[in-house]
PDB file of N, CA, C and O in Angstrom:
ATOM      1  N   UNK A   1      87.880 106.882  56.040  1.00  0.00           N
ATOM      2  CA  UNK A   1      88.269 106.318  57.297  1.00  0.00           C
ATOM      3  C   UNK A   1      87.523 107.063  58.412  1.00  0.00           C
ATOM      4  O   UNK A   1      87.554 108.284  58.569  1.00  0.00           O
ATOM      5  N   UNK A   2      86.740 106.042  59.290  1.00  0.00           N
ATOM      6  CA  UNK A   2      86.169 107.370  60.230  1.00  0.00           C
ATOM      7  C   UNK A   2      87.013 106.917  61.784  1.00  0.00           C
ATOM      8  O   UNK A   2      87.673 105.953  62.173  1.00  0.00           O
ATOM      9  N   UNK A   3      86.517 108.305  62.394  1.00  0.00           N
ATOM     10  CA  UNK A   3      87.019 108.220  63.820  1.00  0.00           C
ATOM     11  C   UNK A   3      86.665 107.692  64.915  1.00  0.00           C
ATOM     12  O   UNK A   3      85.574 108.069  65.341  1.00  0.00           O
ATOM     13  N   UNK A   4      87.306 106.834  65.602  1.00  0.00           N
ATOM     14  CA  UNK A   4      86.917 106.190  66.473  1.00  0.00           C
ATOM     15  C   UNK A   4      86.499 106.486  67.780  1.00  0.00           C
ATOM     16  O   UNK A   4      87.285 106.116  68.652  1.00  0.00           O
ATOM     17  N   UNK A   5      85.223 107.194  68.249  1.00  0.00           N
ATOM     18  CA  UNK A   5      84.646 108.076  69.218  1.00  0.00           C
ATOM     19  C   UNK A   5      84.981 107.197  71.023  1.00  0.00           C
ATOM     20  O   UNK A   5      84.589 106.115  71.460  1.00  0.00           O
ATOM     21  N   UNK A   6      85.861 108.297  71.652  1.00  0.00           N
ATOM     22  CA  UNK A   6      85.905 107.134  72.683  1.00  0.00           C
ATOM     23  C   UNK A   6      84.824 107.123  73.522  1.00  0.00           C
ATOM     24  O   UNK A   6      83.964 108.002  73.566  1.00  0.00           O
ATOM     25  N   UNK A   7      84.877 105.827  74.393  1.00  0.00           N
ATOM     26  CA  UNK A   7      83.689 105.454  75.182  1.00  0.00           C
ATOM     27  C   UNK A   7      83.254 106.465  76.634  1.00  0.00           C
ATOM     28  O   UNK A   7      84.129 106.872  77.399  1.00  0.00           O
ATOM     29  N   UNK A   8      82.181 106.683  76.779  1.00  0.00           N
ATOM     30  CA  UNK A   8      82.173 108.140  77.693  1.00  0.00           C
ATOM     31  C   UNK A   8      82.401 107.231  79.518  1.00  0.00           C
ATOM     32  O   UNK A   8      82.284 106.074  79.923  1.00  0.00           O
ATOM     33  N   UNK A   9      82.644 108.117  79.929  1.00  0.00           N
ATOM     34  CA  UNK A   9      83.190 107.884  81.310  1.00  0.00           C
ATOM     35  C   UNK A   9      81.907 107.615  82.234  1.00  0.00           C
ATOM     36  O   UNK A   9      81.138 108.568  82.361  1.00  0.00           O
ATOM     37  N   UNK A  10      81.728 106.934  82.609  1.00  0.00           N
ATOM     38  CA  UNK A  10      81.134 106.725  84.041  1.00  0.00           C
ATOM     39  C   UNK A  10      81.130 107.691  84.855  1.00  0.00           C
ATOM     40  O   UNK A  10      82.200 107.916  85.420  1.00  0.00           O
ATOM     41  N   UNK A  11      79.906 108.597  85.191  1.00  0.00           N
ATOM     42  CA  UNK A  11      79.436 109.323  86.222  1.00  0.00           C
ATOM     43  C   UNK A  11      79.872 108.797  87.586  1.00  0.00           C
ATOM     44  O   UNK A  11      79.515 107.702  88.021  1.00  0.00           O
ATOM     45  N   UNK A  12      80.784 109.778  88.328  1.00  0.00           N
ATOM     46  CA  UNK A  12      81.166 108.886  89.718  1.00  0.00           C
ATOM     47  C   UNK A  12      79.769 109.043  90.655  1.00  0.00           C
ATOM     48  O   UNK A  12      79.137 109.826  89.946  1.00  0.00           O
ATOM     49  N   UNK A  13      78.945 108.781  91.773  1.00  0.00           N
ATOM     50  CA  UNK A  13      78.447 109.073  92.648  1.00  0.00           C
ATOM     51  C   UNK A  13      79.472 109.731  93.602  1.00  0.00           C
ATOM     52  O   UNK A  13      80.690 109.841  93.744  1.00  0.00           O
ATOM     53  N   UNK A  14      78.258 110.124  94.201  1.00  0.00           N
ATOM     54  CA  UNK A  14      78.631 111.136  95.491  1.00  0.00           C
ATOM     55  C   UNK A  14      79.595 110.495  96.386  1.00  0.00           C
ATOM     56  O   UNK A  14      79.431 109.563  97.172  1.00  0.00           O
ATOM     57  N   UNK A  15      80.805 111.298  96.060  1.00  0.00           N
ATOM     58  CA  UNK A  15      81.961 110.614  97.693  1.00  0.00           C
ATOM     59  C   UNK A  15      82.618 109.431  97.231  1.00  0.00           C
ATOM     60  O   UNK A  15      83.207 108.663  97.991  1.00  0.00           O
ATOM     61  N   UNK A  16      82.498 109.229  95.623  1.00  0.00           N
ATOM     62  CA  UNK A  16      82.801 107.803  95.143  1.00  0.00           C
ATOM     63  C   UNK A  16      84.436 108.162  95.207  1.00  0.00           C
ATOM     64  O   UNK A  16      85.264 107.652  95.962  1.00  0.00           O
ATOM     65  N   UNK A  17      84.623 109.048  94.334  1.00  0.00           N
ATOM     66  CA  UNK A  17      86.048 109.866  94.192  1.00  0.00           C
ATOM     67  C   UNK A  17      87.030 109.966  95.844  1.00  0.00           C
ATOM     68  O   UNK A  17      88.199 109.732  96.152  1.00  0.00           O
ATOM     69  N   UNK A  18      86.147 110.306  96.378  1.00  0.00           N
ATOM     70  CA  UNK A  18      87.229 110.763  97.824  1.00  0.00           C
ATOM     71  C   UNK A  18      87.466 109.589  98.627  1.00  0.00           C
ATOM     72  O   UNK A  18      88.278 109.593  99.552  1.00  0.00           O
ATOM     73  N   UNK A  19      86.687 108.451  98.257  1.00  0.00           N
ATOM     74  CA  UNK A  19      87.375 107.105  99.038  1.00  0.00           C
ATOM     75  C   UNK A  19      88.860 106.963  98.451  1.00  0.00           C
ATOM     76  O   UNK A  19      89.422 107.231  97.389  1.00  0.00           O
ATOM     77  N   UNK A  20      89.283 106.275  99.971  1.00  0.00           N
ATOM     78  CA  UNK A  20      90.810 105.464  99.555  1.00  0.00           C
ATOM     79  C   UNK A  20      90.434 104.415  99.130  1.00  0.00           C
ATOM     80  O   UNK A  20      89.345 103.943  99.457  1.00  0.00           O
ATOM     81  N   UNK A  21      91.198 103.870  98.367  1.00  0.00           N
ATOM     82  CA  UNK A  21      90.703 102.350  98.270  1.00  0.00           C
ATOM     83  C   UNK A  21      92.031 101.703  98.962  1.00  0.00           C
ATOM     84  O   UNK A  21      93.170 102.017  98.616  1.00  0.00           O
ATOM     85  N   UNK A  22      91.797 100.961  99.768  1.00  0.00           N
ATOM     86  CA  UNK A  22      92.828  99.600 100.398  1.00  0.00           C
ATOM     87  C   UNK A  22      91.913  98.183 100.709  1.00  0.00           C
ATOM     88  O   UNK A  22      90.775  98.288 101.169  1.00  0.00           O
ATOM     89  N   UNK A  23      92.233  97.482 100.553  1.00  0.00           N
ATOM     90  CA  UNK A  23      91.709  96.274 101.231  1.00  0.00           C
ATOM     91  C   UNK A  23      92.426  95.673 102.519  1.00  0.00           C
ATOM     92  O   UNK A  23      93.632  95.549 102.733  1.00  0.00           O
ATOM     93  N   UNK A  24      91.465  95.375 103.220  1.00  0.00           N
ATOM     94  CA  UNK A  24      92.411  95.419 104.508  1.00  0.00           C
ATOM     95  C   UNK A  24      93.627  96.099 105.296  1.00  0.00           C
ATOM     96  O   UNK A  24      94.240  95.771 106.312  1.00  0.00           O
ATOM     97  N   UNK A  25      93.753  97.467 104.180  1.00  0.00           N
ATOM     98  CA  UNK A  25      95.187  98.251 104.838  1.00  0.00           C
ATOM     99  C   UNK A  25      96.317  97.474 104.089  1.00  0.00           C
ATOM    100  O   UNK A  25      97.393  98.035 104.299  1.00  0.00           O
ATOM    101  N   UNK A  26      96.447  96.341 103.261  1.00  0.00           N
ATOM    102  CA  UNK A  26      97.581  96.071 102.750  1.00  0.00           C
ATOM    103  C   UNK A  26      97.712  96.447 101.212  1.00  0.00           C
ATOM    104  O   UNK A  26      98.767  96.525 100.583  1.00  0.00           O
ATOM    105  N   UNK A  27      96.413  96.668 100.728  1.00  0.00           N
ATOM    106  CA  UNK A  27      96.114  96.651  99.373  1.00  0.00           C
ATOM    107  C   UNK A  27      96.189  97.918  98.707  1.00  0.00           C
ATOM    108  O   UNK A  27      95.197  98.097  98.001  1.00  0.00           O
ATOM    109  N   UNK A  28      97.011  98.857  98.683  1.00  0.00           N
ATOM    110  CA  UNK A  28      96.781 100.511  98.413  1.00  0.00           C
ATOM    111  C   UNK A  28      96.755 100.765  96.760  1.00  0.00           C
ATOM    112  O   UNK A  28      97.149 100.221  95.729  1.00  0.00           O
ATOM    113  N   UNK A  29      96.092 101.848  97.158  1.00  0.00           N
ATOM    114  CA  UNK A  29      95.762 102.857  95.635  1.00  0.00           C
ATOM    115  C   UNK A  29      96.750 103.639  95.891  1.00  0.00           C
ATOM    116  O   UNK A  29      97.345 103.713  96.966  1.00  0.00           O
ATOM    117  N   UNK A  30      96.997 104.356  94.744  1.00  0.00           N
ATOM    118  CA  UNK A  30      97.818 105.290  94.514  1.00  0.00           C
ATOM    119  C   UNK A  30      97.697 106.582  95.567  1.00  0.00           C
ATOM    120  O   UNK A  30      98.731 107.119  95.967  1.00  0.00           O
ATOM    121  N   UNK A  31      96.585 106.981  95.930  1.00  0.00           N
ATOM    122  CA  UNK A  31      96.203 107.681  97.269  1.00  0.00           C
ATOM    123  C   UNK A  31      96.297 107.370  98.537  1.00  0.00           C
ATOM    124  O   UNK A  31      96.646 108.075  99.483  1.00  0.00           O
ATOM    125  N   UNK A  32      95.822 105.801  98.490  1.00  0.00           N
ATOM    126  CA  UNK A  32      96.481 105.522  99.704  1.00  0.00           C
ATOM    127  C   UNK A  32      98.060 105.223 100.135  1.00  0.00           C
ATOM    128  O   UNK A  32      98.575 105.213 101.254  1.00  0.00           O
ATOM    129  N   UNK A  33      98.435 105.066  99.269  1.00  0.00           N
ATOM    130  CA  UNK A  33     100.124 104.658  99.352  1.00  0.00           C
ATOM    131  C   UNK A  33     100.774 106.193  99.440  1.00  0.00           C
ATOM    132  O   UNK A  33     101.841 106.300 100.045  1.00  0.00           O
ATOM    133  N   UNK A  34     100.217 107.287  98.905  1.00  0.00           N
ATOM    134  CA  UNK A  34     100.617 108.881  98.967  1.00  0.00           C
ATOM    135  C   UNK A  34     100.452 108.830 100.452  1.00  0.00           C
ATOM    136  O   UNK A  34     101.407 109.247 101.107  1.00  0.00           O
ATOM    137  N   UNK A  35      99.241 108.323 101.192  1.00  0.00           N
ATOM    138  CA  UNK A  35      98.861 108.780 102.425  1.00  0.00           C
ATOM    139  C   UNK A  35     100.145 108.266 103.490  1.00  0.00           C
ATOM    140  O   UNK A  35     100.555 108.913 104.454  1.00  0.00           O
ATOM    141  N   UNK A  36     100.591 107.075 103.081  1.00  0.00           N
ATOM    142  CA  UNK A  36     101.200 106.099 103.731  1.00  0.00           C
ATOM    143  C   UNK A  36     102.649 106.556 103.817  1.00  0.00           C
ATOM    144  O   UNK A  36     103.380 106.506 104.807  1.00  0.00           O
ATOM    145  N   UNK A  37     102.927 107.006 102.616  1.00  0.00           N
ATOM    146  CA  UNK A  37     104.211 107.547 102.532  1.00  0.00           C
ATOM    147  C   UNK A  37     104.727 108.875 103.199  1.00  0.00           C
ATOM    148  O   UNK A  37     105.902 109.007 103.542  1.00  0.00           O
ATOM    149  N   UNK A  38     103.792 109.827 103.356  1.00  0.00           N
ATOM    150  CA  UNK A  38     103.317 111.367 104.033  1.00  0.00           C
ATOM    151  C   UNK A  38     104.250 111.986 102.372  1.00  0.00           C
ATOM    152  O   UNK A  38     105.214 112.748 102.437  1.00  0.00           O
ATOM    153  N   UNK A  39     103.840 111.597 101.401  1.00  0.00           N
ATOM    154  CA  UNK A  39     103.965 112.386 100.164  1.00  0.00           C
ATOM    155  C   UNK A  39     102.507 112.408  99.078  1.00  0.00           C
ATOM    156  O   UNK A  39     101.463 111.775  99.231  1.00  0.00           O
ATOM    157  N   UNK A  40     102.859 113.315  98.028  1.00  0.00           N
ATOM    158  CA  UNK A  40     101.841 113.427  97.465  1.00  0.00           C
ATOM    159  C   UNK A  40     101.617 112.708  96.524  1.00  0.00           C
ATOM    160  O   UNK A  40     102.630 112.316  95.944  1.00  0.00           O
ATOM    161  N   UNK A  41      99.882 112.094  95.809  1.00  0.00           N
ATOM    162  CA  UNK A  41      99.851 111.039  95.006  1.00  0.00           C
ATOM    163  C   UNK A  41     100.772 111.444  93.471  1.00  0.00           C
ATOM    164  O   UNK A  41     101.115 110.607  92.636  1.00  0.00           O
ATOM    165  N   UNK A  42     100.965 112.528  93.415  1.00  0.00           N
ATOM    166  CA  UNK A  42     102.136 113.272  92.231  1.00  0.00           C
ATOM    167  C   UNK A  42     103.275 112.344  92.261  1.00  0.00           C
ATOM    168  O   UNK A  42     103.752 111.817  91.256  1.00  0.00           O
ATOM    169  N   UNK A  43     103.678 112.175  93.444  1.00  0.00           N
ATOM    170  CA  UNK A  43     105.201 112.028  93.919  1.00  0.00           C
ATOM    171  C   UNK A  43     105.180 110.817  94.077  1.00  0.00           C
ATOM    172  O   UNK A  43     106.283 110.292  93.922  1.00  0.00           O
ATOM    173  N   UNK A  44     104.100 109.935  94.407  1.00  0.00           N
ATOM    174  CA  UNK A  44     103.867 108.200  94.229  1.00  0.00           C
ATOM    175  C   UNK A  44     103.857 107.829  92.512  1.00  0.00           C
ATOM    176  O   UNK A  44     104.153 106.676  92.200  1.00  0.00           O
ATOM    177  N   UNK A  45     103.666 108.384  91.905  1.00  0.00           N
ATOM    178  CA  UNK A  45     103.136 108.156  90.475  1.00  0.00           C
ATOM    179  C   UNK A  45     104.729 108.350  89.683  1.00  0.00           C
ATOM    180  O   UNK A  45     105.112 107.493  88.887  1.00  0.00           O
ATOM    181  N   UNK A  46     105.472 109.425  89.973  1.00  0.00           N
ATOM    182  CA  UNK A  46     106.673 109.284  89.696  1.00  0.00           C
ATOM    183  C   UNK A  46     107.477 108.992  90.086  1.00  0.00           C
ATOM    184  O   UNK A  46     108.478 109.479  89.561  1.00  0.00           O
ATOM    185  N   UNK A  47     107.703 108.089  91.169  1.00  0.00           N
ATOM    186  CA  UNK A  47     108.594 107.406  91.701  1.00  0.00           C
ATOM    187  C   UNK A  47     107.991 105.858  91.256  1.00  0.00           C
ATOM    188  O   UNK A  47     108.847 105.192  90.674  1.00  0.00           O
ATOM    189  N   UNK A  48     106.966 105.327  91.390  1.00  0.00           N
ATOM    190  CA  UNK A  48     106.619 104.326  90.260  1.00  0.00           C
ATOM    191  C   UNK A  48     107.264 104.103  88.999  1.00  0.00           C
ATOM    192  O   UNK A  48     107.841 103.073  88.652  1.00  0.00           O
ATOM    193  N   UNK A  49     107.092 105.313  88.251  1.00  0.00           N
ATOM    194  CA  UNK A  49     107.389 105.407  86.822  1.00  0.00           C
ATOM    195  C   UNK A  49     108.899 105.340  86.879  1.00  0.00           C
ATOM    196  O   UNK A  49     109.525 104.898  85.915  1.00  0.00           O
ATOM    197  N   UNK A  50     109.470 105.737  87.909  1.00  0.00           N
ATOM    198  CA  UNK A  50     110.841 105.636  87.397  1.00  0.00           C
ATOM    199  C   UNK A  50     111.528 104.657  88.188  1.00  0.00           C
ATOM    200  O   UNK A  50     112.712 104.711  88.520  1.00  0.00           O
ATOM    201  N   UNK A  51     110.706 103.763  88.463  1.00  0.00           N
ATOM    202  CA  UNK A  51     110.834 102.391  89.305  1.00  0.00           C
ATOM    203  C   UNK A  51     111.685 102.479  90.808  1.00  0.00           C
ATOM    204  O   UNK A  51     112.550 101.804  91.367  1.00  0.00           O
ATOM    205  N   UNK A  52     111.051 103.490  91.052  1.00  0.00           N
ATOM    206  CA  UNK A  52     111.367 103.637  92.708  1.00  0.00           C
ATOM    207  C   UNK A  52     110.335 103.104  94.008  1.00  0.00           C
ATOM    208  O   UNK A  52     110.483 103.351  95.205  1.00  0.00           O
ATOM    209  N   UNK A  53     109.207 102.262  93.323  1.00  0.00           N
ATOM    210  CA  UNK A  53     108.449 101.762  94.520  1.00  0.00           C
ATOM    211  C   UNK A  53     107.921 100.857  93.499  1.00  0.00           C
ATOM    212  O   UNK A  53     107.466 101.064  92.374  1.00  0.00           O
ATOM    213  N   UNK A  54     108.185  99.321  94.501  1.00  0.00           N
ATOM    214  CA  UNK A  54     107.302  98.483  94.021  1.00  0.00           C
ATOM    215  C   UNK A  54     105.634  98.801  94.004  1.00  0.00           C
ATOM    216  O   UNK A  54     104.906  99.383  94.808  1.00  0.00           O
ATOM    217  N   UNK A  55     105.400  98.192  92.803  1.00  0.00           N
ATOM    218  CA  UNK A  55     103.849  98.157  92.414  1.00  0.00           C
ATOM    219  C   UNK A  55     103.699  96.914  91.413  1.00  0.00           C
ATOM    220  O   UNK A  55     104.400  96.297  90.612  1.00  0.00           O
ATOM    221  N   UNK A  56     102.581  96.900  91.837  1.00  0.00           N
ATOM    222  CA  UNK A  56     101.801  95.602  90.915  1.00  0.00           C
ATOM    223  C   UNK A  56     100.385  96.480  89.794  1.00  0.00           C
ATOM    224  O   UNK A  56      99.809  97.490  90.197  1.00  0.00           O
ATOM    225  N   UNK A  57     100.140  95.969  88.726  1.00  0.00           N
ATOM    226  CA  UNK A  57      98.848  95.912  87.815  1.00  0.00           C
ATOM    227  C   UNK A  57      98.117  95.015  88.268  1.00  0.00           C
ATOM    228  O   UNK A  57      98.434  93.835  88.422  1.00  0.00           O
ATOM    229  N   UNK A  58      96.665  95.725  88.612  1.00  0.00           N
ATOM    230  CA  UNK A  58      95.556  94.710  89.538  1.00  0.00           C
ATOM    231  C   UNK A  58      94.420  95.001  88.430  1.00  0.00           C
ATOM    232  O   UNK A  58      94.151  96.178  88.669  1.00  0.00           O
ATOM    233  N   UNK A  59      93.672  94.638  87.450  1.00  0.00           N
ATOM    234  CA  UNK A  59      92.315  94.933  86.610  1.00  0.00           C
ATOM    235  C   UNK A  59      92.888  96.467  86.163  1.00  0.00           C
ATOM    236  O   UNK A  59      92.361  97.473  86.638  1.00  0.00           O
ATOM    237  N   UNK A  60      93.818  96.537  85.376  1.00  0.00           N
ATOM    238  CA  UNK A  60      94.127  98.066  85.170  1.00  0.00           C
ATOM    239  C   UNK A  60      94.606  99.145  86.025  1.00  0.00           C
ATOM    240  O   UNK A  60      94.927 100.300  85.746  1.00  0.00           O
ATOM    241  N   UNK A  61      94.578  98.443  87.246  1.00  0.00           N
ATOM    242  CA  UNK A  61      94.833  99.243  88.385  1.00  0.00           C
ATOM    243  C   UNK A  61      96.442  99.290  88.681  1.00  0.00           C
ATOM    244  O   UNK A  61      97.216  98.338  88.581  1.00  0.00           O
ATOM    245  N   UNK A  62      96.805 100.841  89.132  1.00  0.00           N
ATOM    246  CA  UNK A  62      98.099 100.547  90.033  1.00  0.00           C
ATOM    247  C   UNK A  62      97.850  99.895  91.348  1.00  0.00           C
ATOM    248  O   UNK A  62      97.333 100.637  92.182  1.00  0.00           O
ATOM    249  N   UNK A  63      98.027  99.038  91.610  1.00  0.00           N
ATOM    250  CA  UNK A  63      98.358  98.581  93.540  1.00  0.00           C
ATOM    251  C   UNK A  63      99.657  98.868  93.927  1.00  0.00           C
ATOM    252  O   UNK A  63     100.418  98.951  92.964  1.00  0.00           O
ATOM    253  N   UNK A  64     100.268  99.081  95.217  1.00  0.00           N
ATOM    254  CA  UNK A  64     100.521  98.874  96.404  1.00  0.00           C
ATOM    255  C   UNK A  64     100.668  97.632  97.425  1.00  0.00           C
ATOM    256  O   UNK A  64      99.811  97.635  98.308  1.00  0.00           O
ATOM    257  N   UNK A  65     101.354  96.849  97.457  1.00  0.00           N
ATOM    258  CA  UNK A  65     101.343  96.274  98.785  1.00  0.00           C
ATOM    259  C   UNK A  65     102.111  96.635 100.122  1.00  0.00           C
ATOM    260  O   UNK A  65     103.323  96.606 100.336  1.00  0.00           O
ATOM    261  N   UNK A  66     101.255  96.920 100.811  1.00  0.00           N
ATOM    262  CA  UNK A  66     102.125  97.383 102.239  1.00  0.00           C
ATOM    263  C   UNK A  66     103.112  96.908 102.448  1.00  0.00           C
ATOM    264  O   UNK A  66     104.087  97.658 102.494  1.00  0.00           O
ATOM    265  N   UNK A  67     103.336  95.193 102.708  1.00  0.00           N
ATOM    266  CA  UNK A  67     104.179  94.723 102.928  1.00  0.00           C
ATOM    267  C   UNK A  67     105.736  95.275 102.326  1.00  0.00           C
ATOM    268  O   UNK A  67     106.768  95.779 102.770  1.00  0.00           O
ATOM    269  N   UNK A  68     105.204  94.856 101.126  1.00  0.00           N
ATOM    270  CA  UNK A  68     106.071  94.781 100.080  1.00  0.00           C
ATOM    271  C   UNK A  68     107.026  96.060 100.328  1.00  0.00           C
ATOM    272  O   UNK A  68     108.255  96.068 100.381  1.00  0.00           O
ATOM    273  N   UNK A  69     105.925  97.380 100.495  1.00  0.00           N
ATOM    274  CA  UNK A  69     106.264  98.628 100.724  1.00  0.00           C
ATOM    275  C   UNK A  69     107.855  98.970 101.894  1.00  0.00           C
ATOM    276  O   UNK A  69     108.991  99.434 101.809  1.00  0.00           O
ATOM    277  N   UNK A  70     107.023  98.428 102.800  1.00  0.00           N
ATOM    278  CA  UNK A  70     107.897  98.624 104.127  1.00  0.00           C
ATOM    279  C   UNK A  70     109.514  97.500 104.193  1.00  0.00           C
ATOM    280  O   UNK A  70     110.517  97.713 104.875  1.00  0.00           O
ATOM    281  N   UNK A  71     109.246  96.277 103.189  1.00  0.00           N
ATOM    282  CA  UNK A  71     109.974  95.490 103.063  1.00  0.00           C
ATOM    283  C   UNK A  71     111.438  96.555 102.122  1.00  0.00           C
ATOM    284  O   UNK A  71     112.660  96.692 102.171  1.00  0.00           O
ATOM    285  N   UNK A  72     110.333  97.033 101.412  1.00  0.00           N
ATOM    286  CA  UNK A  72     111.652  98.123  99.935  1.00  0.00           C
ATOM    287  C   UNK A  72     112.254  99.029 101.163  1.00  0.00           C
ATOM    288  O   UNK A  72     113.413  99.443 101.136  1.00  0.00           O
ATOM    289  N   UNK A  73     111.539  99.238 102.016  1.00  0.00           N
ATOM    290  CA  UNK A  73     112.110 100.705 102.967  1.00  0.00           C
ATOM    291  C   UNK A  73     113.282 100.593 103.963  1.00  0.00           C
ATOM    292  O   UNK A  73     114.110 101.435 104.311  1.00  0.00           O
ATOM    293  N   UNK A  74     113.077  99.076 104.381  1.00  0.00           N
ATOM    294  CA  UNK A  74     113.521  97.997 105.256  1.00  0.00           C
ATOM    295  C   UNK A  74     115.292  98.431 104.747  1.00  0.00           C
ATOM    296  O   UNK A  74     116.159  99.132 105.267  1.00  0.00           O
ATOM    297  N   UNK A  75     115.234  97.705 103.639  1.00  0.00           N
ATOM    298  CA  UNK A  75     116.293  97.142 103.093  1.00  0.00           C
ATOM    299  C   UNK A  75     117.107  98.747 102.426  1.00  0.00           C
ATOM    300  O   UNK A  75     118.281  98.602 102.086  1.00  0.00           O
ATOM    301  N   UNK A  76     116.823  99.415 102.348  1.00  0.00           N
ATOM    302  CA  UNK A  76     117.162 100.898 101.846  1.00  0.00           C
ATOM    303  C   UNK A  76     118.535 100.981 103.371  1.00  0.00           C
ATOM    304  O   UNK A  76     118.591 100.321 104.408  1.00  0.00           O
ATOM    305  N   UNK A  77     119.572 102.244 102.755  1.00  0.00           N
ATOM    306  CA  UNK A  77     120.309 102.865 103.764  1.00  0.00           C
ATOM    307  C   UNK A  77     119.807 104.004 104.765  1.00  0.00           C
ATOM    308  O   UNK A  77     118.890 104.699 104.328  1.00  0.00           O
ATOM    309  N   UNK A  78     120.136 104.206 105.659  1.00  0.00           N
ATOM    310  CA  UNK A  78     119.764 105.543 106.423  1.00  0.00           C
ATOM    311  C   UNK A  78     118.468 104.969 107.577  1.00  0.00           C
ATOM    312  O   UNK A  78     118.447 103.892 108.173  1.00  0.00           O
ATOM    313  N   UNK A  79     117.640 105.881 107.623  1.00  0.00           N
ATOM    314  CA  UNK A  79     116.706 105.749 108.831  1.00  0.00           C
ATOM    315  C   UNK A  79     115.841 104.479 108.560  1.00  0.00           C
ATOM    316  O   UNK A  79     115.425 104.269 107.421  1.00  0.00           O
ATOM    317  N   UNK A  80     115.529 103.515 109.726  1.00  0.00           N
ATOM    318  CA  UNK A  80     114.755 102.390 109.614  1.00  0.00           C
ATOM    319  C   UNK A  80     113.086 102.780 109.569  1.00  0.00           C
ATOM    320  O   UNK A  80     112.634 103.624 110.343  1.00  0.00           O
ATOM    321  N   UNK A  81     112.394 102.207 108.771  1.00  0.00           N
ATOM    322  CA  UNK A  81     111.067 102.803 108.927  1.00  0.00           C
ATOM    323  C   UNK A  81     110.475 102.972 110.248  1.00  0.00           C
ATOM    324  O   UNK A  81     109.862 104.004 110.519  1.00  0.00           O
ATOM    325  N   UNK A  82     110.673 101.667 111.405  1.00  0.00           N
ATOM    326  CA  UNK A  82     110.021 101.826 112.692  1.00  0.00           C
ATOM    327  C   UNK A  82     111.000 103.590 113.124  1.00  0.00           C
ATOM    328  O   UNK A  82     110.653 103.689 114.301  1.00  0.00           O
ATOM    329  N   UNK A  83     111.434 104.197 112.996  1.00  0.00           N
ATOM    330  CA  UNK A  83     112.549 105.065 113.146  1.00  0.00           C
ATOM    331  C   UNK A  83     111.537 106.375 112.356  1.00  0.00           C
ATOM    332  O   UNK A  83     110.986 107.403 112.750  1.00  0.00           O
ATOM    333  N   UNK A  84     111.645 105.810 111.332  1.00  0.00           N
ATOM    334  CA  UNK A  84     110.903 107.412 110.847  1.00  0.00           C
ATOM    335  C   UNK A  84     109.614 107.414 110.817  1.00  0.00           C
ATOM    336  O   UNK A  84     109.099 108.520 110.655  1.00  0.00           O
ATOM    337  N   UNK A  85     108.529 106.005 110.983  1.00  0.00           N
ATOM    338  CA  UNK A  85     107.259 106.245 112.132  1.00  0.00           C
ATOM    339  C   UNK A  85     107.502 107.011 113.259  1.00  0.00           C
ATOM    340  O   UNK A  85     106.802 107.998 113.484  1.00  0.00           O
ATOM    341  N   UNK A  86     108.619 106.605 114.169  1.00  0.00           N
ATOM    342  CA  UNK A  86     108.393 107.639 115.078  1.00  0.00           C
ATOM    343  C   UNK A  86     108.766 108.833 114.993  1.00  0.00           C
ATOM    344  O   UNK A  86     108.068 109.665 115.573  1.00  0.00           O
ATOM    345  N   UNK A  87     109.602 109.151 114.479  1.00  0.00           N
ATOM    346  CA  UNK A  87     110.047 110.879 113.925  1.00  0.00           C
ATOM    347  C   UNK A  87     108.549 111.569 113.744  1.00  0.00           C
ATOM    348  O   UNK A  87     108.011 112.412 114.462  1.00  0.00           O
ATOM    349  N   UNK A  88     108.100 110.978 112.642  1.00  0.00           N
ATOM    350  CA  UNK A  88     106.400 111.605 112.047  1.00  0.00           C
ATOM    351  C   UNK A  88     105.555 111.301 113.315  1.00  0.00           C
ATOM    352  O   UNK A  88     104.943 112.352 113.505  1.00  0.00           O
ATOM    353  N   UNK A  89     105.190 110.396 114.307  1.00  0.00           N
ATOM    354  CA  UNK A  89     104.464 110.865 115.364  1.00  0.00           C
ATOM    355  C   UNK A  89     105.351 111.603 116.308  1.00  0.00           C
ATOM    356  O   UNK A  89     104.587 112.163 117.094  1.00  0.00           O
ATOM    357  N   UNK A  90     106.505 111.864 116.601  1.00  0.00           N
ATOM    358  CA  UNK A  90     106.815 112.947 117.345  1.00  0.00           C
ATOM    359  C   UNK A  90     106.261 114.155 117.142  1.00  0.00           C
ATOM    360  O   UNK A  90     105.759 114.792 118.068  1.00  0.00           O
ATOM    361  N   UNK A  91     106.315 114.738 115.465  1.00  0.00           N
ATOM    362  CA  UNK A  91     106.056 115.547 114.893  1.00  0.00           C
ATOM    363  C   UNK A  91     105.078 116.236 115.174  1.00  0.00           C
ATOM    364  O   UNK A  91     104.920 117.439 115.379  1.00  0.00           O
ATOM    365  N   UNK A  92     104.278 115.166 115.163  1.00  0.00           N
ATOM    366  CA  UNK A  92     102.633 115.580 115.321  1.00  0.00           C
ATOM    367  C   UNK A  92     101.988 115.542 116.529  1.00  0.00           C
ATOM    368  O   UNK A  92     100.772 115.354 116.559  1.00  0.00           O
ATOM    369  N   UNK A  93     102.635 115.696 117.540  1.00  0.00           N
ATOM    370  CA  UNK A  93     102.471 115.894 118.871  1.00  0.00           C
ATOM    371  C   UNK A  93     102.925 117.051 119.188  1.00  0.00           C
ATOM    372  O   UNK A  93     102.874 117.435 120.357  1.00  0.00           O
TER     373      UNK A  93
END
């Protein structure tokens, strides 16, 4: 029986890695939705997994939809998102 050698990875180019990917700002990667959230892509990936943020499978991909995002946040108890947008730009002033 022989072993089945896996297929080698694709060389990224330069700066390929450090893009976000979104399309139009509604479409997020797992980095961008970390960015969006002001948590880390760690903390997007397991809250996914344990079905705490909607996500979709796009070509193998995790996505993000903004909408969708702010819609889950919407409907949650406690602070309204327009509410804790502004908390986080207070912050940062």
């Amino acid at each position: 029986m022989s072993r089945r050698v896996p297929p080698k990875k694709r060389k990224k180019r330069p700066g390929e890695a450090k893009k976000l990917r979104s399309i139009g700002g509604e479409v997020l990667d797992v980095d961008a939705c970390a960015r969006f959230l002001g948590t880390s892509p760690y903390t997007v990936r397991a809250r996914k997994d344990r079905g705490l943020l909607p996500y979709h499978r796009w070509g193998g991909r995790v996505v993000f939809i903004r909408t969708e995002l702010v819609e889950f946040f919407e409907k949650l108890n406690g602070v309204s998102v327009s509410e804790a947008l502004e908390n986080i730009a207070n912050r940062q002033e």
